[in-house]
C-alpha positions in Angstrom: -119.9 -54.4 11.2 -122.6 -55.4 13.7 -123.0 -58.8 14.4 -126.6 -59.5 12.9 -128.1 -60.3 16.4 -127.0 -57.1 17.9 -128.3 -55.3 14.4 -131.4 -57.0 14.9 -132.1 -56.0 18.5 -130.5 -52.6 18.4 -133.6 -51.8 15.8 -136.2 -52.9 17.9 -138.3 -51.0 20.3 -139.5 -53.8 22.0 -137.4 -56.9 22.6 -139.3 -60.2 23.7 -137.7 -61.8 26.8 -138.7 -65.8 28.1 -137.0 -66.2 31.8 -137.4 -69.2 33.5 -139.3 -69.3 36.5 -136.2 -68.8 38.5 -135.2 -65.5 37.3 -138.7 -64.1 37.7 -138.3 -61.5 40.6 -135.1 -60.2 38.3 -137.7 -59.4 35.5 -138.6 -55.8 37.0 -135.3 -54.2 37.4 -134.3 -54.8 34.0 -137.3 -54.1 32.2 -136.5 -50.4 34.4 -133.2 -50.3 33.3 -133.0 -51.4 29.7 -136.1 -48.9 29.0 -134.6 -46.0 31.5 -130.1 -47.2 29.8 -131.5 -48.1 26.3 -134.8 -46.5 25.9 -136.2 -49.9 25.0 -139.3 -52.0 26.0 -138.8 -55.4 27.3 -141.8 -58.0 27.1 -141.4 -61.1 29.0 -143.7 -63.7 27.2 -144.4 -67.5 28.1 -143.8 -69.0 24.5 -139.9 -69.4 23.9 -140.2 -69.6 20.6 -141.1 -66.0 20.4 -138.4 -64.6 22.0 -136.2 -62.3 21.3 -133.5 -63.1 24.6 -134.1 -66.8 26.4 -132.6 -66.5 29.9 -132.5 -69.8 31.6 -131.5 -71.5 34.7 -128.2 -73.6 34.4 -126.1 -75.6 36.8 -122.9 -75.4 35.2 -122.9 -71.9 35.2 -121.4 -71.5 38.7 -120.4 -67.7 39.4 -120.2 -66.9 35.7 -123.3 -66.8 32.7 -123.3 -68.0 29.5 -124.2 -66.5 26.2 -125.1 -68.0 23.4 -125.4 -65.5 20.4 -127.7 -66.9 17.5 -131.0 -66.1 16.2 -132.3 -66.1 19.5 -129.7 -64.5 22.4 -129.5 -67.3 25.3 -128.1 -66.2 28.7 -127.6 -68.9 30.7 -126.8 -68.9 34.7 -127.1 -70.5 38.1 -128.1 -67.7 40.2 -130.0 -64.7 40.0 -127.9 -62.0 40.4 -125.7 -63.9 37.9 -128.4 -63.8 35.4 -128.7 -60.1 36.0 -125.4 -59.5 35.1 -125.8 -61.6 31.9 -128.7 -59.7 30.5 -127.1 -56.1 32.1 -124.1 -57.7 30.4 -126.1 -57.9 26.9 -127.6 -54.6 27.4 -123.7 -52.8 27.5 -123.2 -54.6 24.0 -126.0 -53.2 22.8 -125.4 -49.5 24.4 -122.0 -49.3 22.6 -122.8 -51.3 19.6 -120.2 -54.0 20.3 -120.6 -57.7 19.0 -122.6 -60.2 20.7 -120.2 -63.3 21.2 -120.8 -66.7 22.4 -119.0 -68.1 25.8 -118.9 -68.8 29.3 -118.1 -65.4 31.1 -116.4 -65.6 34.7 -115.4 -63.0 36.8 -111.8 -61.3 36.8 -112.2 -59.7 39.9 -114.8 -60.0 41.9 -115.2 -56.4 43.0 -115.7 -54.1 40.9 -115.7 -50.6 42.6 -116.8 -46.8 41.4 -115.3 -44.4 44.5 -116.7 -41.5 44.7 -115.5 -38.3 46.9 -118.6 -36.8 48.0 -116.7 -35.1 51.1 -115.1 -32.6 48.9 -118.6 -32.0 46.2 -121.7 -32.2 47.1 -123.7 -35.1 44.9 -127.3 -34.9 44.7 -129.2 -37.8 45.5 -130.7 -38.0 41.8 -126.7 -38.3 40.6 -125.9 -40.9 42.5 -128.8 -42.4 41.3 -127.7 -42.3 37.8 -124.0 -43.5 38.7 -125.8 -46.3 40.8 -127.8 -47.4 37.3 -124.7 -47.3 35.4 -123.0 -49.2 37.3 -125.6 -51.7 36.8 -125.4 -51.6 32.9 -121.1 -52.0 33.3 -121.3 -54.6 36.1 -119.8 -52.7 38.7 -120.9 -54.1 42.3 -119.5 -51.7 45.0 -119.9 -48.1 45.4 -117.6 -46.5 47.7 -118.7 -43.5 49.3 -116.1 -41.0 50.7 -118.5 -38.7 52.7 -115.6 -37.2 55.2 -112.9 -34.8 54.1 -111.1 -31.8 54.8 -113.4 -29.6 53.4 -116.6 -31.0 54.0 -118.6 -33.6 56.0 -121.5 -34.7 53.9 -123.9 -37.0 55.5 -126.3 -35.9 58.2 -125.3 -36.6 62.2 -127.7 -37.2 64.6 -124.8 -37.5 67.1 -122.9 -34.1 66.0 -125.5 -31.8 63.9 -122.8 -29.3 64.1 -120.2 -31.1 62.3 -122.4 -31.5 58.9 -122.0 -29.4 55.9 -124.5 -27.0 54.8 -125.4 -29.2 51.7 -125.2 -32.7 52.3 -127.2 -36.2 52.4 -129.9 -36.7 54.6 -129.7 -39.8 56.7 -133.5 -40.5 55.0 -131.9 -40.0 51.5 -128.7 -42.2 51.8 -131.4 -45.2 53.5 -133.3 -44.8 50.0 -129.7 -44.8 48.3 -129.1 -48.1 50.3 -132.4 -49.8 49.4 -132.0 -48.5 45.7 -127.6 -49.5 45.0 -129.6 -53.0 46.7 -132.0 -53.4 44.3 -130.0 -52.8 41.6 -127.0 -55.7 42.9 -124.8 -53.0 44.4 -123.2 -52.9 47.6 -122.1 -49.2 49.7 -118.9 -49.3 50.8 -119.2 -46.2 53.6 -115.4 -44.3 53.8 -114.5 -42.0 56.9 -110.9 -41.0 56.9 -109.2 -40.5 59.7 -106.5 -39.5 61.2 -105.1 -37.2 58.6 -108.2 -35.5 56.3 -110.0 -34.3 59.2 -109.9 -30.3 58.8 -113.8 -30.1 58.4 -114.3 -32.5 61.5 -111.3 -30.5 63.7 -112.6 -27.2 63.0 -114.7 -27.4 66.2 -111.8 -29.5 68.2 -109.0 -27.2 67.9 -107.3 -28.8 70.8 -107.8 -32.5 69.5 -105.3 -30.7 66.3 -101.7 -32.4 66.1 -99.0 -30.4 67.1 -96.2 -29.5 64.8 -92.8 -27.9 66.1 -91.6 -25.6 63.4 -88.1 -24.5 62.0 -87.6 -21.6 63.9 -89.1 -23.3 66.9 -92.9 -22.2 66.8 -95.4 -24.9 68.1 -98.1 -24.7 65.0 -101.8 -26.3 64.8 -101.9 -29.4 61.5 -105.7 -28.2 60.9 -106.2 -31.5 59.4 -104.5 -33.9 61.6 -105.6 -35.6 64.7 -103.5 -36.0 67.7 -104.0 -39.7 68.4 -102.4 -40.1 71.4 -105.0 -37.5 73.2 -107.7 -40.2 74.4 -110.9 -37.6 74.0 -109.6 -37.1 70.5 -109.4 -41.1 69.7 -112.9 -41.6 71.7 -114.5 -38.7 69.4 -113.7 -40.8 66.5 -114.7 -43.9 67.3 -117.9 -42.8 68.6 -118.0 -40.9 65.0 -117.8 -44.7 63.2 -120.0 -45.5 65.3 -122.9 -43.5 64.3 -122.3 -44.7 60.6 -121.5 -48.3 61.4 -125.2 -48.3 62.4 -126.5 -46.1 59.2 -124.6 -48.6 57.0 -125.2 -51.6 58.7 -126.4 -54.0 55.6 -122.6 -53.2 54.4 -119.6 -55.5 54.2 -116.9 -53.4 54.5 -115.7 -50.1 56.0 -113.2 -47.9 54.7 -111.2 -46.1 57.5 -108.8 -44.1 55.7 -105.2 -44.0 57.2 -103.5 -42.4 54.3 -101.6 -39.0 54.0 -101.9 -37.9 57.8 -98.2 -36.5 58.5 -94.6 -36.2 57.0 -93.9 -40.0 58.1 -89.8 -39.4 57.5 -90.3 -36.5 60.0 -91.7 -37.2 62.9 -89.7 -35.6 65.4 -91.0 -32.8 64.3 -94.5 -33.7 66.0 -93.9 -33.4 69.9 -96.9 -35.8 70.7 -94.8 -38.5 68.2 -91.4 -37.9 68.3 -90.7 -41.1 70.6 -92.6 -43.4 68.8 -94.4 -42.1 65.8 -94.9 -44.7 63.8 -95.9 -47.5 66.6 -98.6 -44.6 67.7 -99.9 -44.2 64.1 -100.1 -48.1 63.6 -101.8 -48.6 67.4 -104.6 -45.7 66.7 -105.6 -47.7 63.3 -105.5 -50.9 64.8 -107.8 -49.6 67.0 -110.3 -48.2 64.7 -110.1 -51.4 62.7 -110.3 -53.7 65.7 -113.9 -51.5 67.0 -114.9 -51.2 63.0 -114.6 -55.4 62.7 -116.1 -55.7 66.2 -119.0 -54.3 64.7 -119.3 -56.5 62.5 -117.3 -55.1 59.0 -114.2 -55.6 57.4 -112.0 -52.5 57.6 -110.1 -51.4 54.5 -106.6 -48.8 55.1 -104.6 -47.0 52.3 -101.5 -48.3 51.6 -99.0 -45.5 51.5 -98.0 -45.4 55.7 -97.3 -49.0 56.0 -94.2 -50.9 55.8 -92.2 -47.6 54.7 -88.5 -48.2 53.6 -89.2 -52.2 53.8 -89.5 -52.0 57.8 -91.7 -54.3 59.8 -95.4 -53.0 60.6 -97.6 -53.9 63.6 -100.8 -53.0 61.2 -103.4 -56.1 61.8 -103.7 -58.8 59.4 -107.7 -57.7 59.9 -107.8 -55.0 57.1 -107.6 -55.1 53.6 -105.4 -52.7 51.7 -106.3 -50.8 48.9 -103.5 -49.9 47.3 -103.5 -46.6 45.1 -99.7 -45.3 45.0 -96.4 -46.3 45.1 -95.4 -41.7 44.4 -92.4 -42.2 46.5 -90.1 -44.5 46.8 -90.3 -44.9 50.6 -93.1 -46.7 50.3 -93.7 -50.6 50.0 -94.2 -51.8 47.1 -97.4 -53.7 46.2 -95.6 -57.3 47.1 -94.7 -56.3 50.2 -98.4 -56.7 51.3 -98.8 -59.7 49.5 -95.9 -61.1 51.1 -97.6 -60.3 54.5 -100.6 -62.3 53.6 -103.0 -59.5 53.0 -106.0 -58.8 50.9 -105.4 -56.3 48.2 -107.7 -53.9 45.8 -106.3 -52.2 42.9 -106.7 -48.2 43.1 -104.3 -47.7 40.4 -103.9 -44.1 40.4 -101.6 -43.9 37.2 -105.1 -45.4 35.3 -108.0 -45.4 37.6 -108.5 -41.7 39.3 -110.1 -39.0 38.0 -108.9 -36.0 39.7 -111.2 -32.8 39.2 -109.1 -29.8 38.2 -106.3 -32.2 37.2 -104.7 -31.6 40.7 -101.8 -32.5 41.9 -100.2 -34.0 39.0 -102.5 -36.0 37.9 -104.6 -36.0 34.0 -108.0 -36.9 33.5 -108.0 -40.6 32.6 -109.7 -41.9 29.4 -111.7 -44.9 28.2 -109.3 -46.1 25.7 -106.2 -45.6 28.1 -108.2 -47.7 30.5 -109.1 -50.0 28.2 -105.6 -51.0 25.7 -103.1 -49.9 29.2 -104.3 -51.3 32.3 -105.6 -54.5 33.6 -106.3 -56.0 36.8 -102.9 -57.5 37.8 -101.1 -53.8 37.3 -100.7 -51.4 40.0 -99.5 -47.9 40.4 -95.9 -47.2 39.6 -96.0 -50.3 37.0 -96.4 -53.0 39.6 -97.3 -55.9 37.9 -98.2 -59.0 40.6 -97.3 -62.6 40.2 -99.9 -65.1 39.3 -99.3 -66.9 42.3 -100.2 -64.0 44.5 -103.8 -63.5 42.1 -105.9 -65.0 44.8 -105.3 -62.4 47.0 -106.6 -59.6 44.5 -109.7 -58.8 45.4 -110.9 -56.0 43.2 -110.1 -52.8 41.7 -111.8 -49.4 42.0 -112.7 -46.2 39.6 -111.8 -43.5 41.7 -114.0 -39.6 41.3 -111.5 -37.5 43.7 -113.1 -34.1 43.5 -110.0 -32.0 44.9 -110.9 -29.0 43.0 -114.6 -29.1 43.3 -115.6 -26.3 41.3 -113.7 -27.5 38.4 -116.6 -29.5 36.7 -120.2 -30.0 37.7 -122.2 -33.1 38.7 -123.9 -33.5 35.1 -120.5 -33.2 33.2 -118.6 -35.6 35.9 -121.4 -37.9 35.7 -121.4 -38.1 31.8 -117.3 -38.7 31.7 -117.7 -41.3 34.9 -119.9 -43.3 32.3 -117.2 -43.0 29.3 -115.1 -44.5 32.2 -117.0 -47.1 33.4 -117.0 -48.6 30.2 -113.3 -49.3 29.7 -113.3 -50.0 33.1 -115.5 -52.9 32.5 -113.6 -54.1 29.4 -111.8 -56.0 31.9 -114.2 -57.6 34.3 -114.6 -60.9 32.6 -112.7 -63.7 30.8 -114.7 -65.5 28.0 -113.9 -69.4 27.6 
């Protein structure tokens, strides 16, 4: 049974909100969003007896908000973003019907991701839109846009027009995206990955293509590799990130890839690597990273090509990992990084990846698995970290991988990505 505050607003059409003078610019964006999430009117009055929701300015409530549930609903916080989150935080209770409970709510993780693979399916403007607003209601901050992939580049290029897919973002839409994911709290995480991933991008650069010696001797084309030790190649992509470093310049972070790009147990069969594969492979993405920070972001790598078979690594201490699998055994295992003194971000893909078409393995993840089997702290493959390494988990991230992109449509993966979200966010905050 309802709790009778939550009965009691989830039957009215219009609730009656007193903000304190401090939260007043925050009064637009949720009016928009509880009438747009909830269908309900919000009228800000100046008497506080008459309200319906009190939200109020409170010292104590550094990085965290409080909630008192009672006759009246008080949300109480220091800042204005986290007052947002308290009343977007009220508003999920109310969408799914849960019980309004008092306490002081802090922050689990502070980043709290939705990844989205637009290189692979096109996304309209409008959808991300919706995902952007969602994210709102669940208290998701980052949206991480992969716009680069092997079978599709998906946001306009001044610099190389002929590299673009037929159907992608214009530069003037993905600005409006910006200014909107802004408005609404949300940060864009931009994601170009490189070296391996690149088909779409090579297509035109056949001789940038890594070589690959095979069996019977043949020297074959990898149509989605890059030969990093060709400079043009290297000084193609950097001049690439360079193009979006300046679209995405109100961004934190930059996600450079680094994941999946050859057979790493292998390399002699690659003529360009067989000396010194691995020290090449490391040197190109400490490059990318070092030109990436110079600019002014903090680069993020996959985890799966460093420190394989628990040898030593040359990758800079300047990225942050985000770590999605642990499928072989070759590679490092979660606490290998933390060891090393990096930053990590919990990709979980055993939990947190929704694969279109089921691909490779993988089923479509549910709320309730999300909800009673993961948490923070757990990692693919069942790595659970040590509470003494928790300061170095930085946030974890809902992953929309659309490998098979004419398995579902936008509306349909929109609509699950919401059922998501809200087991995802079962596990963004600790009540005291």
């Amino acid at each position: 049974m309802k709790h009778d505050s939550v009965t009691r607003l989830f039957k009215l059409q219009t609730i009656y909100f007193y903000m304190d003078q401090t939260f007043e610019t925050e009064q637009e964006k949720i009016a928009y969003l509880y009438l747009r999430l909830l269908n309900k009117k919000i009228s800000f009055i100046k008497t506080i007896e008459k309200a319906d929701v009190i939200v109020r300015f409170s010292s104590e409530a550094k990085n965290s908000f409080v909630i008192e549930a009672a006759e009246q609903i008080v949300v109480q916080a220091s800042g204005q973003v986290t007052a947002f989150r308290g009343v977007m935080y009220l508003a999920k209770q109310l969408r799914t019907g849960v019980e309004i409970t008092s306490g002081k709510f802090s922050e689990i993780v502070s980043e709290r991701i939705v990844m989205i693979d637009i290189g692979r399916k096109y996304f309209s403007p409008e959808g991300l839109y919706r995902i952007i607003e969602e994210m709102a209601l669940y208290g998701c901050n980052f949206l991480q846009l992969h716009f680069s992939e092997n079978n599709g580049f998906r946001i306009e290029s001044l610099r190389y027009p002929e590299l673009v897919s037929d159907e992608c973002l214009s530069i003037a839409e993905v600005e409006e995206l910006i200014r909107y994911a802004a408005y609404l709290s949300i940060e864009i995480i931009p994601d170009i990955d490189t070296p391996g991933h690149m088909e779409h991008l090579l297509k035109a650069y056949p001789e940038w293509q890594l070589s690959i010696q095979e069996e019977d001797g043949r020297i074959d084309k990898i149509p989605s590799a890059l030969d990093i030790t060709n400079p043009q190649a290297v000084s193609f992509v950097l001049s690439l990130y360079e193009e979006y470093l300046q679209l995405f310049s109100d961004s934190r972070y930059f996600h450079i890839g680094g994941d999946e790009f050859v057979v790493f147990d292998q390399m002699e069969c690659y003529p360009a690597l067989a000396k010194n594969g691995v020290g090449e492979f490391e040197s190109y993405i400490n490059t990318v990273a070092d030109f990436v920070r110079n600019h002014g972001f903090i680069p993020r790598v996959w985890n799966d090509a460093f420190f394989r078979k628990n040898q030593s690594s040359t990758l800079t201490k300047n990225v942050e990992i985000t770590y999605w699998t642990r499928w072989q055994k070759e590679m490092a295992p979660v606490h290998t990084f933390l060891d090393e003194g990096y930053t990590v971000i919990n990709f979980n893909d055993n939990y947190l990846y929704y694969v279109l078409g089921e691909n490779a393995g993988y089923t479509y993840p549910t709320t309730e698995k999300i909800k009673e089997n993961w948490y923070p702290d757990l990692f693919a493959s069942h790595q659970l970290i040590s509470p003494t390494k928790r300061q170095q988990l930085k946030g974890a991230a809902l992953a929309v991988w659309c490998d098979k992109p004419e398995a579902k449509e936008e509306e349909e993966i929109v609509i699950e990505l919401m059922k998501l979200m809200e087991g995802f966010s079962f596990h963004f905050y600790r009540s005291e």
